[in-house]
C-alpha positions, 0 to 999 in steps of 0.5 A, a space after each residue: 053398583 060402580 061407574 067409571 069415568 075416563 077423562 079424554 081431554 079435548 082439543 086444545 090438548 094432545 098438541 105434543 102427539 101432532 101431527 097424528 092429532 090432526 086427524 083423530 082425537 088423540 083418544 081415539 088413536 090406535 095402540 095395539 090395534 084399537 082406540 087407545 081408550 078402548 083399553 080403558 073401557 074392556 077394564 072397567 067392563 070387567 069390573 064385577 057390578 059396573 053399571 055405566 061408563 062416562 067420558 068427559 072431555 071438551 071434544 066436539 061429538 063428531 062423526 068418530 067419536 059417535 061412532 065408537 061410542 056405539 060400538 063400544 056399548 054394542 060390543 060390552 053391552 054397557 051404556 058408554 056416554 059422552 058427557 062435553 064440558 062447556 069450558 076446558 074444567 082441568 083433571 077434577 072440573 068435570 068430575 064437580 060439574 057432570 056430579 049429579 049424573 055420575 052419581 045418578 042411580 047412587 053407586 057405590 064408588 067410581 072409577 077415574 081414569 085419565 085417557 092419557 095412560 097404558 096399563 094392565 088397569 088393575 081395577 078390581 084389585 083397587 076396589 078390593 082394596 077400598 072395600 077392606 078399608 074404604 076412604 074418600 080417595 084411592 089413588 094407584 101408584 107404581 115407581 119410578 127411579 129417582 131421576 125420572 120421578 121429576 117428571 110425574 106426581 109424587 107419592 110419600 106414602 105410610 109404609 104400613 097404612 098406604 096413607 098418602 101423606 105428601 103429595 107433589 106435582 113434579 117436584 123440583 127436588 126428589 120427593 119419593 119413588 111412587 108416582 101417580 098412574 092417573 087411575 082413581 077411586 073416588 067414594 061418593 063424598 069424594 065430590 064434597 072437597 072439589 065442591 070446596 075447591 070450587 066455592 074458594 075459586 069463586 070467592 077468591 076470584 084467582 082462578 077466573 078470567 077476565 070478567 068484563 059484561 060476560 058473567 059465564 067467564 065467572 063460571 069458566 074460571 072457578 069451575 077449572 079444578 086441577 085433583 092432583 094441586 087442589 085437591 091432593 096436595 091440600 088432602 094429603 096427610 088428612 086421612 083421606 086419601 090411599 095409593 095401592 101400589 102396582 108391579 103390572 105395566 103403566 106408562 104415560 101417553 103424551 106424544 107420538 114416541 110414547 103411543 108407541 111405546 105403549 103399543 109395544 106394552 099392550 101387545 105384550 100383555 095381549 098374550 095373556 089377555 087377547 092371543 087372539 089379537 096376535 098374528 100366528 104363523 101360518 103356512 103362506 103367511 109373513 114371518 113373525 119375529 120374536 123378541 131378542 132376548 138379551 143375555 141373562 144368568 138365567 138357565 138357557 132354556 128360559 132365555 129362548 123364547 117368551 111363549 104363550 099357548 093360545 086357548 083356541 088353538 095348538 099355534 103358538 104366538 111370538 113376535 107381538 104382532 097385530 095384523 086387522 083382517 083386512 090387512 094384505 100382507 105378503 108372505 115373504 114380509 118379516 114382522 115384528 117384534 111389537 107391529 100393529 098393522 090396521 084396516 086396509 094397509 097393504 104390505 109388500 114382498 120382502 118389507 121388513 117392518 119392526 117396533 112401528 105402528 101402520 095405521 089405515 089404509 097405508 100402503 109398504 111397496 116392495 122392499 121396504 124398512 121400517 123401523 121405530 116409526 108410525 107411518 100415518 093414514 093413507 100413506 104410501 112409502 116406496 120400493 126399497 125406501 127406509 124409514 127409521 126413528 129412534 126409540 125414546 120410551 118413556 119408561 119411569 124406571 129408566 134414567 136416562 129416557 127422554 121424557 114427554 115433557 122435555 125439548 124435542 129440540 136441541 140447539 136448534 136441531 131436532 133430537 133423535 126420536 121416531 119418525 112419523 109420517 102424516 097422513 097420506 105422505 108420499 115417500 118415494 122409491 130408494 130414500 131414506 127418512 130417518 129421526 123426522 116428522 113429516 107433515 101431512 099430504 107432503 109428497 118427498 123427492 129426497 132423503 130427510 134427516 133429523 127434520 121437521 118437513 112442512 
């Protein structure tokens, strides 16, 4: 028997991914066409003898997250639970505090996985690997170059044994180019070193906020548990704790610019995992582009086009395009590579639309351009208006990648990177909004560069 247990965050979190924030809890925010933890969920619900799926975080269970939650255990025939955290409890307080139900019914291992990360979640290869040589604490790793690696928990690792023997949270100096993915596997008596954290929280009081007549503050404070500080750093070289290393795709979901970035990896792992998620070319519908493929030594007929054969039919898909169902696009509208278009937008003759994300209910009028940008719910851009950011992936093997943890500010200006339109934002006809954020419900008149528009 195995559960899992998927680590959402709450509110006071997810500030960098404003102002898409302001409307959904960031879990529930479309990459690649469904809620980002919904990725999370169809992996665990694949894993052989998984049993119940746990959310914790400190969101209020409104109207959204109920909702998906039914659908979820409706669509994987699971149970899917929301368990709330009193208090924000850091990566490993929750974990300590809802312990009785995580392990209510004696699983053999759990899972862990952070809200936060994309990847092709490599689960039952994880629990191979535990149940060939089973420890405390399993952690998945993957590689970064040296410069990027600052920007990630660091991994110094027995070659042979894949023992963890150093741990560093975002070193300051080069410490190793395996970095933590944030998907765990926890055995049962992984518990016992977090209830040991919290025990010296309470006894050394550093943790705890200020007292006063409320004894709850008490609580508050030794139950905030960080893993990757408390726990790794102090186990590392002790035996207890393993990475195993993965080649498939991961990145990290901090802001809007990474969401997506990860929206491009996931549809392109859809063409092995869901092509039925891909749009097709059809007689009378939008034209779907393909990727540009860079040139390489490799032999022609292997540089042309990466294509996959969908099972259910003879089309072949390209372009990584999804379209919702309910989606209107017009057939003269070219799409793609890496779109996602969501419930009830509306697409005009002629638009052009590459390396962005439309969410609900948006509307593209005739002849419109956008490009590396989100355009938010309910907005309208106008006829022959141009929409354009600049992509900054965040990519850990990429030097010169402008990270989630960095500035978006430079010298008092905004640096380059996708534009994001709120919700329901008016863009009028014939303008240009180029590297900008628009707040939400701001109906413009003029062109915006490099700007923040309140």
């Amino acid at each position: 028997m195995l559960k899992a247990v998927i680590l959402i965050g709450g509110p006071q979190k997810g500030t960098r991914f404003r102002p898409l924030s302001f409307e959904v809890p960031k879990p529930l925010f479309p990459v690649a066409g469904v809620p980002m933890i919904q990725h999370h969920i169809e992996a665990c619900a694949q894993v052989p003898g998984m049993q119940e799926i746990l959310l914790i975080g400190f969101y209020q269970p409104d109207e959204a997250l109920t909702r998906f939650l039914e659908a979820a255990q409706q669509e994987f025939h699971l149970p899917v639970r929301y368990l709330q955290e009193f208090a924000p409890l850091g990566t490993g307080g929750g974990l300590y505090h809802f312990r009785d139900q995580i392990l209510a019914g004696g699983p053999e291992a759990f899972f862990v996985l952070n809200a936060d990360v994309c990847s092709d979640f490599p689960l039952s290869a994880m629990l191979d690997a535990h149940r060939h040589q089973p420890h405390p604490f399993l952690l998945l790793g993957t590689t970064a170059n040296r410069t990027q690696s600052l920007n990630y928990g660091c991994i110094v690792e027995n070659p042979q044994t894949h023992e963890v023997l150093h741990y560093v949270e975002k070193p300051s100096t080069f410490v190793s180019d395996v970095i933590n993915c944030g998907i765990y596997l926890f055995s049962p008596e992984a518990l016992k070193p977090l209830g040991d954290v919290f025990q010296r929280n309470q006894q050394d009081g550093q943790l705890c906020l200020p007292l006063g007549e409320d004894s709850s503050g008490l609580w508050r404070g030794a139950g905030t548990i960080r893993l990757e500080q408390d726990v790794f750093s102090a186990l590392a070289g002790q035996g207890q704790i393993y990475v195993y290393l993965t080649e498939g795709i991961w990145s990290q979901i901090k802001s809007a610019g990474s969401a997506l970035y990860a929206s491009r990896l996931y549809l392109g792992q859809y063409q092995l995992t869901h092509p039925e998620r891909l749009a097709k070319h059809t007689p009378g519908g939008p034209r779907i582009r393909d990727p540009e493929v860079k040139a390489s030594p490799c032999p022609p007929w292997t540089r042309t086009r990466v294509w996959a054969l969908c099972p259910q039919s003879s089309l072949l898909l390209l372009g990584n395009v999804y379209i919702h169902p309910t989606a209107k696009v017009a057939p003269s509208a070219v799409l793609g590579p890496n779109v996602s278009i969501g419930e009830g937008v509306t697409v005009g003759e002629g638009v052009r639309l590459r390396e962005s994300i439309v969410l609900h209910g948006a509307t593209l009028q005739e002849h419109t351009c956008v490009l590396h940008s989100i355009v938010g719910w309910g907005s309208t851009v106008g006829r022959w208006a141009r929409v354009e950011g600049t992509p900054n992936d965040p990519n850990p093997n990429d030097p010169r990648a402008h990270m989630d943890s960095e500035s978006l500010f430079k010298d008092g200006k905004l640096l380059p990177a996708i534009t994001i339109l709120g919700c329901r934002v008016r863009i009028p006809a014939e303008v240009l909004i180029l590297n900008s954020i628009v707040l939400p419900h701001k109906e413009l008149s003029r062109s915006f560069t490099n700007q923040i528009i309140l």
